[in-house]
N, C-alpha and C positions, 0 to 999 in steps of 0.2 A: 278214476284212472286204473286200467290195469297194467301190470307188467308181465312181459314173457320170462317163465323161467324155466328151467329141463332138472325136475328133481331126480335126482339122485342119491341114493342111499350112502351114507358115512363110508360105510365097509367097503364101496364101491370109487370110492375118491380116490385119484391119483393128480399128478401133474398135468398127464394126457388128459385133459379136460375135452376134446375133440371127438374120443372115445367114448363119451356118456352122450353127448349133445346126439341123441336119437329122435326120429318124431314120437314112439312111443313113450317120450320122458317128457315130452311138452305139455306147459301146464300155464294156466292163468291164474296171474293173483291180483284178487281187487286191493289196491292199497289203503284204504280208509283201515285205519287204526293201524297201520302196521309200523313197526318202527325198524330202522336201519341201525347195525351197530359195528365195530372192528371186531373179529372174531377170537375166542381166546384161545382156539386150536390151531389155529393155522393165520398167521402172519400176514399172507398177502390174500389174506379171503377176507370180505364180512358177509355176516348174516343177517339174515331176514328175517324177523321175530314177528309171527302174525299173532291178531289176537287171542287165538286160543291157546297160544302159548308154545305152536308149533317152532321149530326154528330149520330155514334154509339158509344152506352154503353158497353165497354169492358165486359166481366166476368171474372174480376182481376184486379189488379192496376196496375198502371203504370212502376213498376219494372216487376211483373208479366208477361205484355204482351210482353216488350223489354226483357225479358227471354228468352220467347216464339218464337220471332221472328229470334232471335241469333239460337235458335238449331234447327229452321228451315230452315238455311239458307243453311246445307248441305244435305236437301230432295232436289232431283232433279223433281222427278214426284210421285203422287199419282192414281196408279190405281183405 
């Protein structure tokens, strides 16, 4: 399974999350090893800890994203 995310840099985070969501920030992440967690920076964010130890700023919280990934689980493919 992959997920869509739109990285963006720490420095660059605001509230207006609308304002980063660019096609040049779209990015795929295969989720095998990756773990989900509540963010200790920011309250209504969690992050996305891949295995190299990388960490991404969800756009939602931590109920949010394990939402997210529940009713993604019966997309098979995305054209």
């Amino acid at each position: 399974m992959f997920l869509e995310v739109y990285a963006i840099p720490l420095n660059d985070y605001s509230k207006e999350t609308d304002a980063s969501v660019r096609p040049e920030n779209k990015r795929l992440i295969e989720m095998t090893g990756v773990r989900i967690r509540s963010s200790s920076k920011f309250q209504d964010r969690a992050e996305v800890v891949l295995p190299n130890g990388d960490i991404l700023l969800a756009v939602g919280g931590y109920d949010d994203l394990i939402q997210r990934l529940e009713n993604a689980q019966t997309v098979i493919a995305h054209a």
